[in-house]
C-alpha positions as CSV (number, residue, x, y, z in Angstrom):
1,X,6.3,15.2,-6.5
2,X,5.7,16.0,-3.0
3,X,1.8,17.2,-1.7
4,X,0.5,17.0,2.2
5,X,-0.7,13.3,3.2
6,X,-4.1,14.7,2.0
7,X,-3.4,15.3,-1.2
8,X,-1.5,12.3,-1.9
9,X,-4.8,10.4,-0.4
10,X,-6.9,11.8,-2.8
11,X,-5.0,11.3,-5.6
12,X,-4.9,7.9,-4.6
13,X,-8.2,7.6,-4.5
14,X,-8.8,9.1,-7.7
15,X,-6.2,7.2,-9.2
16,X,-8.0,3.8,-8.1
17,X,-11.3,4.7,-9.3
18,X,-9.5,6.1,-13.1
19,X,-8.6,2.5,-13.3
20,X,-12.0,1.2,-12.5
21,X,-13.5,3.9,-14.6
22,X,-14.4,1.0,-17.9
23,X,-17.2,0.2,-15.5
24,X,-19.1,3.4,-16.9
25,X,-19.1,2.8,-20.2
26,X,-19.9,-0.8,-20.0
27,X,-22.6,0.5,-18.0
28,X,-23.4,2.7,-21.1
29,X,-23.8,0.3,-23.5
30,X,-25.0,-2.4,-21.4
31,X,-27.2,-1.3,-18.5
32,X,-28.6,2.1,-19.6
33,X,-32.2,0.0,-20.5
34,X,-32.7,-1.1,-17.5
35,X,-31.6,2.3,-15.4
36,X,-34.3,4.9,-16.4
37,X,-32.5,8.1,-16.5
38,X,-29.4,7.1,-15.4
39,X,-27.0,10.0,-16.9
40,X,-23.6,8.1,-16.8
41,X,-21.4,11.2,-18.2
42,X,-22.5,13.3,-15.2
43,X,-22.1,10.0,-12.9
44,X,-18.4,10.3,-13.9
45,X,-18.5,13.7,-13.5
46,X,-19.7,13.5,-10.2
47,X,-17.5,10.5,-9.3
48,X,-14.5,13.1,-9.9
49,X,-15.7,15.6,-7.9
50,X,-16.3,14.2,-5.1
51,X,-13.3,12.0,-4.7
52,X,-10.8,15.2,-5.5
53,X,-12.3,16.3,-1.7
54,X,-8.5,17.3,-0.7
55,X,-7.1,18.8,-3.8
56,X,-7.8,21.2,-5.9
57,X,-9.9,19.8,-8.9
58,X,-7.3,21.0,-11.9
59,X,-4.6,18.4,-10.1
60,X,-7.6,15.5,-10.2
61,X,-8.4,16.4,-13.2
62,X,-4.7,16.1,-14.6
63,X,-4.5,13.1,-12.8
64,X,-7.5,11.1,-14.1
65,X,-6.4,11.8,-17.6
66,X,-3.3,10.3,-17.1
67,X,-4.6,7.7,-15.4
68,X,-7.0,7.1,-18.8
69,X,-4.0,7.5,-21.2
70,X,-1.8,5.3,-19.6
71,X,-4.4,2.3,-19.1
72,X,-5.4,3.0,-23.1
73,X,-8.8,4.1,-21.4
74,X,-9.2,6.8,-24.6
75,X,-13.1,7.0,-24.2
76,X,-12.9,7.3,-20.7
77,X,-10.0,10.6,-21.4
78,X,-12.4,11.5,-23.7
79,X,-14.3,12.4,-21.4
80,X,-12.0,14.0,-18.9
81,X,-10.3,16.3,-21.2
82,X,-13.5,18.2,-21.8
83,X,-14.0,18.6,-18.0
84,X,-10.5,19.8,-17.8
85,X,-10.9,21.9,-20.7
86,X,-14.5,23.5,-18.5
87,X,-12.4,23.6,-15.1
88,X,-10.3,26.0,-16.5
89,X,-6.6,23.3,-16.4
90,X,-4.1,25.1,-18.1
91,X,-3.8,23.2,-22.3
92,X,0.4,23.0,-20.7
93,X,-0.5,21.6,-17.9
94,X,-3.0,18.8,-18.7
95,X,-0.5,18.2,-22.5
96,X,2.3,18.1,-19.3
97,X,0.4,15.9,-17.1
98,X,-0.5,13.1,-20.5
99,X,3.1,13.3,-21.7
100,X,4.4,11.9,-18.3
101,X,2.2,9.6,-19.4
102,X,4.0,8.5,-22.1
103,X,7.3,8.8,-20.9
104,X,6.5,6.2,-18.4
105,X,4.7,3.9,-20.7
106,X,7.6,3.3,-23.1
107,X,10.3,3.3,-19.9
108,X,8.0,0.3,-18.4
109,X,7.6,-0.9,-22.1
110,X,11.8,-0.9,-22.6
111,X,11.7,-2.5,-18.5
112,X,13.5,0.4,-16.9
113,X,10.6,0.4,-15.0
């Protein structure tokens, strides 16, 4: 792994907000009414953004899809595969970064945790 105490902060950071990431579409199909023009696919666009201050934005990127697939949040890596995809991540590198992923899914699934 490795990185600078920077980068492992924001990925952190990034990492903690992936797994709170539901919040946007519940907010989707649940508060968009009552929030005028409230566009929640560029809110989560922002929201990446700006917490990836500190690494470069293919790594958070990466990251927040993995973060997605391994929680089962599919419509939230829906949406960050796209923005991969338009931030130029490499197709190996992202397919890299989601088969980690799985790898530790089924270890923690088998307890070899």
């Amino acid at each position: 792994a490795g990185g600078t105490d920077d980068e492992i902060a924001a990925i952190l950071r990034l990492t903690a907000w992936a797994m709170g990431g539901r919040a946007y579409g519940f907010v989707a199909r649940h508060w968009s009414a009552h929030l005028g023009g409230l566009d929640v696919d560029a809110a989560y666009r922002g929201g990446v953004t700006r917490l990836a201050d500190g690494v470069p934005l293919r790594l958070a990127l990466m990251a927040v899809a993995a973060v997605h697939a391994c929680c089962g949040d599919f419509p939230l890596l829906a949406r960050a595969i796209p923005m991969a995809y338009e931030s130029d991540v490499p197709e190996a590198d992202l397919a890299e970064a989601l088969a980690r992923c799985r790898i530790l899914s089924r270890r923690r699934a088998s307890g070899l945790s």
